[in-house]
N, C-alpha and C positions, 0 to 999 in steps of 0.2 A: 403498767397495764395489767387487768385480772388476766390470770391462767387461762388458758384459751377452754372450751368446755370437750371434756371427752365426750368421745365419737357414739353414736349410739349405739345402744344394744344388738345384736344380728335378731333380724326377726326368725324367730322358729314359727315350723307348720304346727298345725294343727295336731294332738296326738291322735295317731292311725288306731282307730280298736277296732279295727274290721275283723269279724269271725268267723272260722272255714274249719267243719269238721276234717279230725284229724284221720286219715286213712292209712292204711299200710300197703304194699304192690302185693300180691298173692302170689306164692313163691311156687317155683318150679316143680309141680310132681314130674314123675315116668308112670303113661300111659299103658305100659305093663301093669303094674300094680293096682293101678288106678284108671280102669280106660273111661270111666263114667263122668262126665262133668257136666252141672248145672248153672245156668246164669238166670240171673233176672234181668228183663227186657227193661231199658231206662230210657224213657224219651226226655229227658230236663238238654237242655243245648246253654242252660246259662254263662257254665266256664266259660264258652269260647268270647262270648261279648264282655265277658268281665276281663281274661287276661288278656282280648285287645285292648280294651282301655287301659292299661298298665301298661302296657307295651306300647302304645302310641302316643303314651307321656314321658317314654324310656325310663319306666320302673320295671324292675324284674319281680316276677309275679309271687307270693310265698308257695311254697312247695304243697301247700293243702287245696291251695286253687285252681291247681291244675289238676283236673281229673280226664283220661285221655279220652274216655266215654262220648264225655259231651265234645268233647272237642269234634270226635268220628259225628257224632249224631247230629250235629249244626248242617249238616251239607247235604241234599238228597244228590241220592247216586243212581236215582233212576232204574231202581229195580223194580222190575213187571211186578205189576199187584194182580191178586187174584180176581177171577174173571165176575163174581156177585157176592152179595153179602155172605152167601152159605158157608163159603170160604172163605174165613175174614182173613188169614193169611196167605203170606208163598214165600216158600224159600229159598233163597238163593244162594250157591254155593261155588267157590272158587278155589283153586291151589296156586301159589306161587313159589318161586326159591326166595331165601329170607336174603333179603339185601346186602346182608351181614355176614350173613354165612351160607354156603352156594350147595353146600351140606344139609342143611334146615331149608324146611318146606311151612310155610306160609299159611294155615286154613280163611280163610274168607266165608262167616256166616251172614248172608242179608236176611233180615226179614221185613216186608212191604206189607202192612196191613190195607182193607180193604177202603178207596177212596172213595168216599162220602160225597155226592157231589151235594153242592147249597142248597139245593130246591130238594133234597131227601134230607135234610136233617130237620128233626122236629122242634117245634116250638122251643124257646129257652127260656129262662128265668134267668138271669142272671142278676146276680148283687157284687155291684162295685164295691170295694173296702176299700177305703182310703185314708192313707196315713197325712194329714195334715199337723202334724208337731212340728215345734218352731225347726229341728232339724232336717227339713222337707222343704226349707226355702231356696235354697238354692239351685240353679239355675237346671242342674241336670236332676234333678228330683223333684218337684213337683209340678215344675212350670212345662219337663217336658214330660211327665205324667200327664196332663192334663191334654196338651198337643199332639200325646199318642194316641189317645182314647179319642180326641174329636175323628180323628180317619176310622175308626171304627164305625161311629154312630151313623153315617148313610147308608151301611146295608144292614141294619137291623129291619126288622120285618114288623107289622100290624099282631102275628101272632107270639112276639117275643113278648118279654116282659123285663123291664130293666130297674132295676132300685140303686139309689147313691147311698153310702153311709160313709161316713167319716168316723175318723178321729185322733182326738188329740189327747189334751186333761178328762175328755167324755168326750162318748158317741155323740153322733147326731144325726136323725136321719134328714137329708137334703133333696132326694128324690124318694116319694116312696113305690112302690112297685106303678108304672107304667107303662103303655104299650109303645113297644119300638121306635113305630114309624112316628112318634112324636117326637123330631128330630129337632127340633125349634127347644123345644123343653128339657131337654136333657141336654142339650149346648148350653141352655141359660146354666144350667145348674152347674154342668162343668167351671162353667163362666164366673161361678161365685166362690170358688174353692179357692182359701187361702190358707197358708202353712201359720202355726202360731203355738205356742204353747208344750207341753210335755207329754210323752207317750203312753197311753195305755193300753195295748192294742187287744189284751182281754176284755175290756167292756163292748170294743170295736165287733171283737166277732160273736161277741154274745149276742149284740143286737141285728147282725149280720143273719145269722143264722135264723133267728126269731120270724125277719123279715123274709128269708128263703122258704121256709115253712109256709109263712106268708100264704107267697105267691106262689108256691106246689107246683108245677103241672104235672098232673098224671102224666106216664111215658113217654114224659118231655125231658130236654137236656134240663139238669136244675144243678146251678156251679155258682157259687164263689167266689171273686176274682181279688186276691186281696195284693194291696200295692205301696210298696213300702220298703225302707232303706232296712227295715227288721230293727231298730233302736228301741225295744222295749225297755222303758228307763223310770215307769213309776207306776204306782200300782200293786197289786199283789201279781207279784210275774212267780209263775211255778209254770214253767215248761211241759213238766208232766201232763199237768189239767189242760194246759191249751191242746196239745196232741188227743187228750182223749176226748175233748168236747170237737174237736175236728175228725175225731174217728167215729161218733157218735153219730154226726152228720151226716158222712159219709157210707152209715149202714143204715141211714136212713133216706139214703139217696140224691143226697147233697153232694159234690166237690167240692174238692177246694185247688185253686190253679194259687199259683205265688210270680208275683211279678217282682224284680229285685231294682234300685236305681239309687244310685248316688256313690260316694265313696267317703271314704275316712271314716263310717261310722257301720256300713253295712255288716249285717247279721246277714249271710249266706246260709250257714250252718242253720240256725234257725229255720228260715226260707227255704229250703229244701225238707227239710225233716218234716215240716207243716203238709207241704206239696205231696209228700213222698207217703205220709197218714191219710191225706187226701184223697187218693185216689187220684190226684190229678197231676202237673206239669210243674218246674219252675224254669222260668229264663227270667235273664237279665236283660236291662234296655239302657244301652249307652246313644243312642243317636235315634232321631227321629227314622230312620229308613230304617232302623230294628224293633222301633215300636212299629209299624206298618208291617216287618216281617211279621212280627209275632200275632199281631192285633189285626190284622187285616186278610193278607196271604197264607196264613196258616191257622188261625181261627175255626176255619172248618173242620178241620184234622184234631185239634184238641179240641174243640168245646165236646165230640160225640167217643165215648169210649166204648171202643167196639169189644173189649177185655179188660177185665179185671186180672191184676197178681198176675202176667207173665210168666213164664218160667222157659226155657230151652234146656233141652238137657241132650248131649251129643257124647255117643258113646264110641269109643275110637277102637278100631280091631286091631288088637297088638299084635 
């Protein structure tokens, strides 16, 4: 009888090349010395959607994904916002003993910017950027890209304006700037969007941008929304240039929002840094009920920036 045949090879995953800027913890001064400290103000909530998907597949998350920020920022905590626009903030401020040590005291700084209700935010332009390369096929990356974004389109308004762009190997435009409430039209268009091909995501936001300009609105919201795994994989990729043609934008009154989805291949790091030039937002979307967080229930709150460059600076009396 022939040799029986050996047993097959163990299938391996996929290699992981997901990318998370590297951070360091900021180390301990004495408030003696130094009672003066300044932050910058970070709305991004993407960590905490990213390392529950990690966690909820029982991977332990790499140590640059965790930023404790967004983790705090994912959750409102329900501090009083200020009483009208004039006041776009309020502060709210708390002491507790440190968990840890009964000795250490705790500071608690809130800040609640002013809430925008729907019917006060102005007109929007918005341009969808969409990453359709063949790395967008699967199931949590474009398919539920696309089933995030349809819960968005019922409350777009007559005075919005909405533009589709794609890309892949090349842009393409698929929607070009149209009004809102043509909610029938821009589901079609959602509806034709299929992943294929290789990343270029620089021609993406050139033509992106072209088309923002476009549709202008004077002292209307005019943003960006680019959505994508971040795989920039052909093309002339120089990082530098995409940061400045996204800063360019954005002095000219453009944002830019970054939407993160999928795994094994995500550019985080990228994705944020874009967001972070932008003037605008980035989260991540693991589950159709966090596209709806982001996309629907909190939409209001980012699409309208009530500030620019944040800063707090808290000076402690020694």
């Amino acid at each position: 009888m022939p040799a029986p045949l050996p047993p097959p090879p163990p299938a391996y995953a996929e290699a992981n090349t997901e990318n998370y800027a590297q951070f360091e913890d900021n180390r301990v001064v004495r408030t003696a010395e130094q009672p003066v400290s300044t932050f910058s103000i970070d709305v991004d909530t993407g960590s905490y959607s990213n390392v529950r998907r990690m966690l909820s597949r029982g991977q332990l998350p790499p140590k640059d994904a965790v930023r404790v920020e967004e983790m705090i920022n994912y959750f409102d905590y329900g501090y009083p916002g200020p009483a009208n626009r004039d006041q776009p903030f309020r502060v709210t401020t708390a002491l507790a003993p440190a968990p840890w040590d009964g000795k250490r005291v705790l500071m608690q700084v809130g800040i609640q910017g002013y809430d925008v209700e729907r019917a006060e935010i102005p007109p929007a332009n918005l341009v969808f950027l969409v990453d359709t390369s063949g790395s967008m096929a699967t199931p949590d990356k474009l398919p539920l890209l696309k089933e995030s974004f349809r819960q968005l389109v019922p409350r777009l308004r007559a005075q919005d304006r909405v533009t589709l762009v794609v890309y892949a190997g090349s842009a393409g435009l698929v929607l070009p700037p149209t009004p809102g409430d043509r909610h029938g039209e821009i589901l079609d268009a959602l509806g034709r969007l299929e992943a294929g091909g290789s990343t270029n995501g620089g021609e993406g936001i050139d033509l992106a941008y072209a088309m923002a300009k476009q549709a202008y609105i004077e002292n209307g919201v005019n943003r960006i929304v680019l959505a994508t795994d971040g795989d920039f994989n052909v093309g002339i990729f120089d990082q530098r240039a995409l940061e400045t043609k996204v800063e360019d934008g954005r002095k000219a009154g453009i944002a830019l929002t970054t939407l993160g989805f999928g795994e094994g291949n995500y550019n985080e790091a990228l994705a944020e840094k874009l967001a972070d030039v932008g003037d605008g937002n980035h989260a991540y979307i693991d589950t159709l009920m966090e596209g709806r967080k982001v996309l629907v229930e909190e939409m209001s709150s980012t699409l309208l920036t009530i500030a620019s460059d944040v800063k707090i600076q808290v000076e402690f009396n020694p």
